[in-house]
C-alpha positions in Angstrom: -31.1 38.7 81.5 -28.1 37.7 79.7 -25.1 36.8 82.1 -21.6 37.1 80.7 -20.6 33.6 79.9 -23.9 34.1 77.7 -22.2 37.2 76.0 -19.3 35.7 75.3 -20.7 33.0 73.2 -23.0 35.7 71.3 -19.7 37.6 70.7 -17.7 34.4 69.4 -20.1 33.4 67.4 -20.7 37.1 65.7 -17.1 36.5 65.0 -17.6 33.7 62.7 -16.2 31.2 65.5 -17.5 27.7 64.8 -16.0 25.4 67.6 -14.3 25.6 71.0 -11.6 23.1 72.1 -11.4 22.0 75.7 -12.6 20.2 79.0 -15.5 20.9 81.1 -14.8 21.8 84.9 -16.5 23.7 87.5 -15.4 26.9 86.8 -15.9 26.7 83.5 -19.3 25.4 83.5 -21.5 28.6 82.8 -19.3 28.9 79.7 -19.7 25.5 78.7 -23.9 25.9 79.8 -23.9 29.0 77.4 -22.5 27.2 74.4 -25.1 24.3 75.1 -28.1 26.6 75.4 -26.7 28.6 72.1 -26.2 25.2 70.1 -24.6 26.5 67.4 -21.0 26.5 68.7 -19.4 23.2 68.4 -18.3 22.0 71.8 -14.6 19.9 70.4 -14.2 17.3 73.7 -10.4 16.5 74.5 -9.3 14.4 76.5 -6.4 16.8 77.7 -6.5 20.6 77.6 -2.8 20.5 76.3 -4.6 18.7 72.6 -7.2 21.7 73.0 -4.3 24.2 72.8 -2.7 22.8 69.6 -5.8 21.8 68.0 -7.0 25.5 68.6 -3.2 26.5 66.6 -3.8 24.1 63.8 -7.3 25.0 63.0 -6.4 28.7 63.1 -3.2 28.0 61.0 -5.5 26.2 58.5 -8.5 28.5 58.7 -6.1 32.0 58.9 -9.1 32.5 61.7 -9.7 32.9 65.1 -10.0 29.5 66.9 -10.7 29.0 71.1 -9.6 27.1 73.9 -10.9 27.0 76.7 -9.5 25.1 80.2 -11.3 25.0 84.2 -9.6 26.7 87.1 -6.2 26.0 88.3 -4.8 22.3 86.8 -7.1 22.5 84.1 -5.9 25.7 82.4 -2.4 25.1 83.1 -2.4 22.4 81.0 -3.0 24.7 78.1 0.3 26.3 78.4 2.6 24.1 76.1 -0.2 24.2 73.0 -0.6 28.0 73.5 3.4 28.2 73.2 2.9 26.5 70.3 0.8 29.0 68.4 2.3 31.8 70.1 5.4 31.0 68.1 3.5 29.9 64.9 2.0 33.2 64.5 -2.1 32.2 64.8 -4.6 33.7 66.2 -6.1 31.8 69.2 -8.4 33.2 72.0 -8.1 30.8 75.3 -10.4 31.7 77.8 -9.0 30.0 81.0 -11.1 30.2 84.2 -10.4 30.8 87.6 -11.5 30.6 91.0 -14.5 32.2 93.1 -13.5 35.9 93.1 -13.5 35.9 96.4 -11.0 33.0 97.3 -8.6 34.6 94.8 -5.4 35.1 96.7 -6.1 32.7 99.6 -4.0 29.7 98.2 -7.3 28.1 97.6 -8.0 24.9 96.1 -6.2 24.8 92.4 -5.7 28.1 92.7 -3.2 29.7 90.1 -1.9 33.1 89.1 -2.9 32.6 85.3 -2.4 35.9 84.1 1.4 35.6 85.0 1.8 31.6 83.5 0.6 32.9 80.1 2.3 36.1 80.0 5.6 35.1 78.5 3.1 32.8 75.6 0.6 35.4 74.1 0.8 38.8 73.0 -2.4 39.8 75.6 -3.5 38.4 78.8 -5.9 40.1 81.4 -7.8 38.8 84.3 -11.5 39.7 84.5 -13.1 40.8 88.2 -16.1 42.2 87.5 -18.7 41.8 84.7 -18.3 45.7 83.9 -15.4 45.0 82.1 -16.7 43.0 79.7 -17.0 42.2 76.5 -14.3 45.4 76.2 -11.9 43.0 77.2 -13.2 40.1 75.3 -12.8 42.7 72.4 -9.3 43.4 73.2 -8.3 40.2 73.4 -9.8 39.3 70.1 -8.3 42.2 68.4 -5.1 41.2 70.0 -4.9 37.6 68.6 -6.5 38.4 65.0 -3.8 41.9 64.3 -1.0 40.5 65.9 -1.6 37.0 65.1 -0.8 35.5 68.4 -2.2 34.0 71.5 -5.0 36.4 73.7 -6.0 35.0 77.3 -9.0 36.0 79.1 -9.1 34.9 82.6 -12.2 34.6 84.1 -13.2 33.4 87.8 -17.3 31.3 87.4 -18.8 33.6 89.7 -17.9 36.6 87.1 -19.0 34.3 84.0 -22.7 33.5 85.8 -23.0 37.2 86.7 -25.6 38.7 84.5 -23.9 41.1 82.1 -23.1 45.1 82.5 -23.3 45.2 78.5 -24.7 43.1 76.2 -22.7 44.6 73.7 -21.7 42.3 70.2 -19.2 43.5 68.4 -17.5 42.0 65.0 -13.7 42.3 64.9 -13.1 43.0 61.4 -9.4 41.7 60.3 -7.3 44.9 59.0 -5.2 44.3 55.6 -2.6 46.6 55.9 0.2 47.0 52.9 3.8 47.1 54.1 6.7 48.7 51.7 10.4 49.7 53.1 10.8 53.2 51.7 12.0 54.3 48.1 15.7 54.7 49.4 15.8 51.2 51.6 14.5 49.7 48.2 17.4 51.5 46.0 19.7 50.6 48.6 18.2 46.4 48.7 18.6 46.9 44.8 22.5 48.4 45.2 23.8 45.2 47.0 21.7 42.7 45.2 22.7 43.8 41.5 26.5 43.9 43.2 26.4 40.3 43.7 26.9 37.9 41.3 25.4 35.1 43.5 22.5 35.5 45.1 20.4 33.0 47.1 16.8 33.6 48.6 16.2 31.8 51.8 12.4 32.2 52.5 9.8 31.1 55.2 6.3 31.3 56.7 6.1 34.9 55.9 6.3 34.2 52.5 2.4 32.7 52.2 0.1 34.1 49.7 3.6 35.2 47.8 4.7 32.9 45.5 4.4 34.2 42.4 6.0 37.1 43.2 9.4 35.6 44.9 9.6 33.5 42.3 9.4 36.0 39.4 11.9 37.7 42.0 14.5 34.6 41.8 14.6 35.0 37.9 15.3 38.3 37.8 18.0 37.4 40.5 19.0 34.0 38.9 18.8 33.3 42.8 18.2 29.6 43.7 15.6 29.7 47.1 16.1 27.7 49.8 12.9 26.9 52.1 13.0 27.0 55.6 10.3 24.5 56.7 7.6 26.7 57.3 8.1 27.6 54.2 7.9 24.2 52.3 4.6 24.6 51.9 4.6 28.2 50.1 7.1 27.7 47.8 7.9 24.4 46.7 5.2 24.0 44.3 5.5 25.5 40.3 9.1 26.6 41.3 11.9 26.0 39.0 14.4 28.0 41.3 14.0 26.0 44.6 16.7 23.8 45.6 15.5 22.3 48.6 15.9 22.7 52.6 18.7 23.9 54.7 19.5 23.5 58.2 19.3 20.2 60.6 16.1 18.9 58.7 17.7 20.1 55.0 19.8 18.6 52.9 23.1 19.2 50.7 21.7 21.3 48.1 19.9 23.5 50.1 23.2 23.8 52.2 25.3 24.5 49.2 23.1 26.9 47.8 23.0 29.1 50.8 27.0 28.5 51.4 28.1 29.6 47.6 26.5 32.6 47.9 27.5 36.3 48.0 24.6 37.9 48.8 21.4 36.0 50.8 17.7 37.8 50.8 15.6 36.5 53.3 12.6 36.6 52.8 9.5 36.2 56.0 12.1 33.9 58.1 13.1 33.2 61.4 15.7 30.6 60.4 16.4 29.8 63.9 20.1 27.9 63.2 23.5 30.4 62.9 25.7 28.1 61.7 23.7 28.0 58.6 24.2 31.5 57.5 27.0 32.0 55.3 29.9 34.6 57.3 31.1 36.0 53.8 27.4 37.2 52.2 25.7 40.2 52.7 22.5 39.5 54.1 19.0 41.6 53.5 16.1 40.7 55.8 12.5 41.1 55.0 10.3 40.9 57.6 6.8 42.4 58.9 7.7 42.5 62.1 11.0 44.9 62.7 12.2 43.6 65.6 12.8 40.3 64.3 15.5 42.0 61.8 19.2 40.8 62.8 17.7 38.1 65.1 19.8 35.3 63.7 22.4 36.6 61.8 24.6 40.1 61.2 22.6 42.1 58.3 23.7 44.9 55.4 20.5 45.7 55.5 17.2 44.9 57.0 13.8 45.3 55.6 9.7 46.0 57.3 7.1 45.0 54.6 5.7 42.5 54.1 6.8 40.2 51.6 4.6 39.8 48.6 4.3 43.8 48.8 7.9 44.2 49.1 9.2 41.9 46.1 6.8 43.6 43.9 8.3 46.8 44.8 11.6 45.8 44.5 11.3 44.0 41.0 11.3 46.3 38.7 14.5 48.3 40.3 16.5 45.2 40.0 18.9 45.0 37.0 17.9 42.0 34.4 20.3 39.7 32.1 23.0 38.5 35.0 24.8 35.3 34.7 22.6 32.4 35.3 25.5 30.1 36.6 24.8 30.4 40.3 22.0 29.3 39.7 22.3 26.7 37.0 24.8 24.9 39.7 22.7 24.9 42.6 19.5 23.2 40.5 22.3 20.9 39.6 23.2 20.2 42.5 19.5 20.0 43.9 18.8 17.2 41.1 21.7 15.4 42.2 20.9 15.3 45.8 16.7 14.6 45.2 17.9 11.7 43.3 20.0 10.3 46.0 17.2 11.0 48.3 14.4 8.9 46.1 17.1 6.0 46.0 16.9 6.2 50.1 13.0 5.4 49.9 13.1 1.9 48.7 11.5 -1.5 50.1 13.9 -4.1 52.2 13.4 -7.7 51.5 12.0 -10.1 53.7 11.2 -9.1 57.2 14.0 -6.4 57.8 12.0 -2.9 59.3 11.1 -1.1 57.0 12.7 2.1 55.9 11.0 5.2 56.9 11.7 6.8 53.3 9.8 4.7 51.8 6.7 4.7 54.3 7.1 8.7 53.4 7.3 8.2 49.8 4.5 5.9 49.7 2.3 8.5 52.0 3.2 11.2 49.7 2.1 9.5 46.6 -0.9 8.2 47.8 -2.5 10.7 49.4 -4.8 13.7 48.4 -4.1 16.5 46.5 -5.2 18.7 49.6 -4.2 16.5 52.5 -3.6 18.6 55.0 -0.4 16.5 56.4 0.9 17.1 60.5 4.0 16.1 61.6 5.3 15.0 64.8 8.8 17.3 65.8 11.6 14.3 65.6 12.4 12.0 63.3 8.7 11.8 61.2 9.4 15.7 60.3 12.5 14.8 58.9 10.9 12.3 56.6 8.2 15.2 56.0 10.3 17.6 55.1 12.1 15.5 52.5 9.5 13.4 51.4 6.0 15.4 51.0 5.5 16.8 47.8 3.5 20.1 48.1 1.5 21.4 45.3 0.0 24.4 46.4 -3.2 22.9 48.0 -2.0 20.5 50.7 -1.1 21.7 53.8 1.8 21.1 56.2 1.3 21.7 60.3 3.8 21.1 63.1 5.4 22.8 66.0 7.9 23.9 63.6 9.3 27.0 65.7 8.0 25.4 69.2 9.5 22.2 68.9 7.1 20.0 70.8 6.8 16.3 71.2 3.4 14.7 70.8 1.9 17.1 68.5 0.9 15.4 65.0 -2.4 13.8 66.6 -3.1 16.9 68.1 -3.1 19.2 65.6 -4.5 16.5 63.3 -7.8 16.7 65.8 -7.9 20.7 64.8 -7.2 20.2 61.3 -10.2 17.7 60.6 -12.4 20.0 63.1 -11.8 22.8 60.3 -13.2 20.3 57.5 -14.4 17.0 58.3 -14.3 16.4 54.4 -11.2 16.8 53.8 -8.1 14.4 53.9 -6.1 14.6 57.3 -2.8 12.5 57.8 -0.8 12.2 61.0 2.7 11.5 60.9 3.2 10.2 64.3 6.3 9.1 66.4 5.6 6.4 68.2 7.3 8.3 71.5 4.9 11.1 70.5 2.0 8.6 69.9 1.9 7.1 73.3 2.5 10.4 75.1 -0.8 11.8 74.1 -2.5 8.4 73.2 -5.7 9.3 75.1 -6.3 11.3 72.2 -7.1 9.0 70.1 -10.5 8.4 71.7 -11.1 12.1 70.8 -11.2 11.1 67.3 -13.6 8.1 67.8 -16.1 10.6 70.4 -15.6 13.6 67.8 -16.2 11.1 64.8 -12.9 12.9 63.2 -11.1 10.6 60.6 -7.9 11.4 61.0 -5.4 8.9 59.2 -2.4 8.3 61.8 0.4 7.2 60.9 2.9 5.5 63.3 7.0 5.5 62.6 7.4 2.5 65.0 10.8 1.9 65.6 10.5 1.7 69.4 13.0 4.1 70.4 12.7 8.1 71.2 14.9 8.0 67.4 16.0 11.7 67.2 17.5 11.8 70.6 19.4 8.9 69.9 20.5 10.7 66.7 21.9 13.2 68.9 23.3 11.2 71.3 25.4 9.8 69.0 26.6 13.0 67.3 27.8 14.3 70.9 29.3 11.1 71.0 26.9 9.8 74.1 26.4 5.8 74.3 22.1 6.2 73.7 20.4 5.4 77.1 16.9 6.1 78.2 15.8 6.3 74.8 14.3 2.6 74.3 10.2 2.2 74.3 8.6 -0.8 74.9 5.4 -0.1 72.6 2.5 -1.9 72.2 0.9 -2.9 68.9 -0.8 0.1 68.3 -2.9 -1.6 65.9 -4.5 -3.3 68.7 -4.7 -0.4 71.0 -6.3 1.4 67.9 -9.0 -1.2 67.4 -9.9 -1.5 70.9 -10.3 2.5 70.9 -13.0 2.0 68.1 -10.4 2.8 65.6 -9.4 0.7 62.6 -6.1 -0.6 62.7 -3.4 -1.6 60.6 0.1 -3.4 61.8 2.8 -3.7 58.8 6.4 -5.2 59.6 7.2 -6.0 55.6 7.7 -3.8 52.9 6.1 -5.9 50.4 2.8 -5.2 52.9 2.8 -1.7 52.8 1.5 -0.1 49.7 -1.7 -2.3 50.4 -1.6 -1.1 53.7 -1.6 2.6 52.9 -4.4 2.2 50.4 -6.3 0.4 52.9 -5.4 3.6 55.4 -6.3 6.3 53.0 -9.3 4.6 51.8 -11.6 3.7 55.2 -14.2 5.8 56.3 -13.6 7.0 59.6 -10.6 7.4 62.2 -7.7 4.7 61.0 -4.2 4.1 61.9 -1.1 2.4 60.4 1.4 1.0 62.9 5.0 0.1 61.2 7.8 -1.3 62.3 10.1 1.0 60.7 14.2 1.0 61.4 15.6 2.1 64.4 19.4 2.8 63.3 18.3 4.9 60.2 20.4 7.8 60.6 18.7 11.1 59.4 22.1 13.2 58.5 22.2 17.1 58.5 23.5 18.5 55.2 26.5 19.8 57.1 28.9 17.2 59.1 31.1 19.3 61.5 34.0 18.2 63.0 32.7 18.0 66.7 29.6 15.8 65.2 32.2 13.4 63.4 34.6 13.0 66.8 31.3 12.6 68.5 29.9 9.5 66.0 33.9 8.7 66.3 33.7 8.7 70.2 30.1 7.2 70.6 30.9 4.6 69.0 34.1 3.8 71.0 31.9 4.4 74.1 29.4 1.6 72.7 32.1 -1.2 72.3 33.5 -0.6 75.7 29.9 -0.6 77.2 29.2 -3.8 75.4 27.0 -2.9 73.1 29.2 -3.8 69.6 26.0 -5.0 68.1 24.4 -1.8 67.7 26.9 -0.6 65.5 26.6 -3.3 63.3 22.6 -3.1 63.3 23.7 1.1 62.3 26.3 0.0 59.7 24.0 -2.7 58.0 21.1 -0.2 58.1 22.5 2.6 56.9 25.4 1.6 54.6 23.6 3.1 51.6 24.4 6.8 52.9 27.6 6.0 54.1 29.3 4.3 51.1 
């Protein structure tokens, strides 16, 4: 008789589902006993269910399908919750099945007893808790359905008594992925049409939504003679075979990308959740595309807002658009953008001697050495800055992070889901080294899972990005030093090769060396603390807080450091 632990693998694995993230525990061990008698499912080993979460998100992000977590009762599930935010707010579809307690203890403040279905509520778009084996698979079916049509987190919550019981159905159903096409209505895509030919500057800002659309946005900006401006979700979609983009906006962008959206009349977005208001311009009518209507108006004040989806939606609205207006707007903005990229590239240049190295150029050098489809991850902090400005995408590489989330710690993590998805292909990690050491048990999941991720460390022994904004609020830093180990050394004694660089003039060879090994590697370098990473947009308050922190610093004693952030970053400044 097949129990229902048993079903559930036959139903995952129907489903195309090739590997499970997680930890082994009590309660979970008739799920873990079916997927060892089945043998077909790969068991992925963390060594904290938080990495099982996000490397669930990043394999489903890569894969577009569903990917599994799964966590023991109580402590162990819990420890899901910040990964499952994660892809929540990324928009994949992840199944975590999260066990619970004996039935019968439920309710009794047992031992590592939780209320599960209530923890993950506010993180995925269904969550149920199984008590008796009649329910299933129906809700395992549910749940899938959930997470694959609505692209977000489903939880199952299952006590081990329920997942042993022999099954009430052994039911296997496929969950076949609906392709729906979107289109506003003839008179929302007259009216779109009305205010865009009104304008005589127009600039797209597009996003995530905007994937599998890039020719048509692009044939879209030329009838427009709209510059687009990426969000960084979005980088990846658009950047490529694009002679209208102009770059980033927003605290990661830069000026171009800025300028663009601020000269502007009229602003389409297109599949974004631009999360930052002050970034909108007051005086443009805005138009929103979006699937999902209730995401319309979110951010900023609208003329008009748009469901469809995106690559449906600028088809549609193409041909009703007026052709032969002035190119100007346009013309000034790729200006602009060349301007700016060039003073970028002059940024990511070697030091001489032994001064830290500057994380430009350990960026630039990453970028140029890598493979055409490297799938590159990104810790949230100052390496996604160097990402976002640095990473040249060409239409096959791939770029993950907790974008929308905001995490620390994730790079590794999602790296470990990434080469899950395809062990052949090239993985890089751009790791903080404040995000490094807070999950730095993980790297022995590479080494157990033989994954060969290539992780890269931005060592410049500090928690950098919130000293960044520190000083902009005018704060003297404090709590932000780390007193790191050589990660080199930690690496090798994990089984991992490792690489330490503190010259410029030793790291080309050094990335080579990285890019080339066979297996799990990582690059430690000692990269410069006082770089400052500036927003394209200095506002007043941000200047009187630089102005004030660094009053604050004198009179604290600590002179020093603003010569070490003068000398560093003089450059920029002058």
């Amino acid at each position: 008789m097949t129990n229902v632990a048993e079903n559930i693998v036959e139903v995952l694995k129907a489903n195309g589902v090739e590997r499970v993230y997680g930890i082994p525990g009590d309660s979970l061990n008739g799920f873990t006993d079916a997927l060892r008698k089945d043998g077909s499912v790969e068991w992925v080993h963390v060594r904290h269910e938080e990495s099982a979460a996000f490397a669930a998100a990043a394999d489903a992000a890569l894969t577009g399908e569903l990917a599994v977590a799964a966590g023991s009762c109580g402590p162990g599930n819990l420890h899901l919750i910040n990964g499952l935010y994660d892809a929540q707010r990324s928009r994949v579809p992840v199944l975590a099945i999260a066990a619970h307690i004996p039935t019968s203890e439920i309710g009794t403040n047992y031992f590592q007893e939780t209320h599960p279905q209530e923890l993950f509520r506010e993180c995925s778009v269904y969550v149920e808790y199984v008590a008796d084996p009649s329910q299933m698979p129906r809700i395992l079916e549910i749940a899938m359905r959930a997470a694959i049509e609505q692209r977000g987190v489903a939880v199952i919550v299952i006590p081990g008594d329920v997942a042993l019981a022999d099954a009430a159905s052994e039911r296997v159903t496929v969950i076949e992925r609906t392709h729906p096409v979107v289109v506003p209505s003839e008179e929302e895509l007259t009216r779109a049409a009305r205010i865009l030919d009104g304008a005589k500057k127009v600039t797209i800002l597009a996003g995530a939504g905007t994937q599998g659309a890039h020719d048509e946005v692009v044939a879209l900006a030329d009838r427009l003679a709209a510059p687009i401006v990426h969000a960084l979700r979005g980088k990846e979609f658009l950047e490529y075979d694009n002679p209208f983009d102009v770059g980033l906006t927003g605290l990661l962008g830069f000026a171009s990308g800025y300028r663009a959206m601020d000269a502007a009349d009229a602003v389409l977005m297109l599949g974004t959740d631009f999360p930052y208001p002050q970034f909108y311009p007051d005086h443009a009518k805005t138009i929103q595309v979006d699937i999902r209507g209730s995401q319309l108006g979110r951010r900023h004040p609208l003329d008009l807002g748009l469901v469809g989806d995106v690559k449906a939606t600028a088809a549609a609205l193409l041909p009703r658009l007026a052709d032969g207006r002035s190119r100007s707007h346009l013309e000034d903005a790729r200006d602009h953008y060349t301007k700016t990229r060039r003073k970028l590239d002059e940024l990511a240049v070697p030091r001489r001697g032994s001064h830290p190295i500057h994380p430009q150029y350990l960026a630039r050098l990453i970028d140029e050495a890598a493979a055409d489809d490297t799938v590159f991850t990104a810790d949230v902090g100052s390496p996604v800055v160097w990402a976002s400005r640095y990473l040249t995408m060409n239409g096959r590489r791939r770029l993950v992070g907790s974008f929308s989330h905001g995490s620390m710690a994730n790079a590794l993590m999602h790296g470990i889901g990434a080469q899950a998805a395809d062990r052949d292909r090239q993985v890089v990690a751009l790791a903080g080294d404040g995000g490094l050491a807070m999950m730095l048990g993980e790297l022995i999941t590479l080494t157990q899972n033989k994954l060969p991720v290539k992780t890269v460390v931005f060592n410049n022994s500090s928690l950098n990005f919130v000293e960044l904004e520190m000083k902009a609020a005018g704060f003297v830093t404090y709590g932000t030093d780390l007193a790191n180990p050589d990660f080199a050394a930690v690496a090798a004694a994990l089984g991992i090769k490792g690489i330490r660089v503190e010259r410029s003039d030793q790291l080309p060879d050094a990335v080579a060396e990285l890019l080339a090994h066979d297996g799990p590697a990582l690059l430690d370098v000692v990269t410069e603390r006082q770089e400052l990473s500036l927003p394209p947009s200095i506002t007043a308050d941000q200047v009187g807080g630089f102005a004030l922190y660094a009053i604050r610093t004198v009179l604290s004693g600590r002179g020093d450091e603003l010569l070490d952030l003068a000398r560093a970053n003089w450059r920029q400044l002058f």
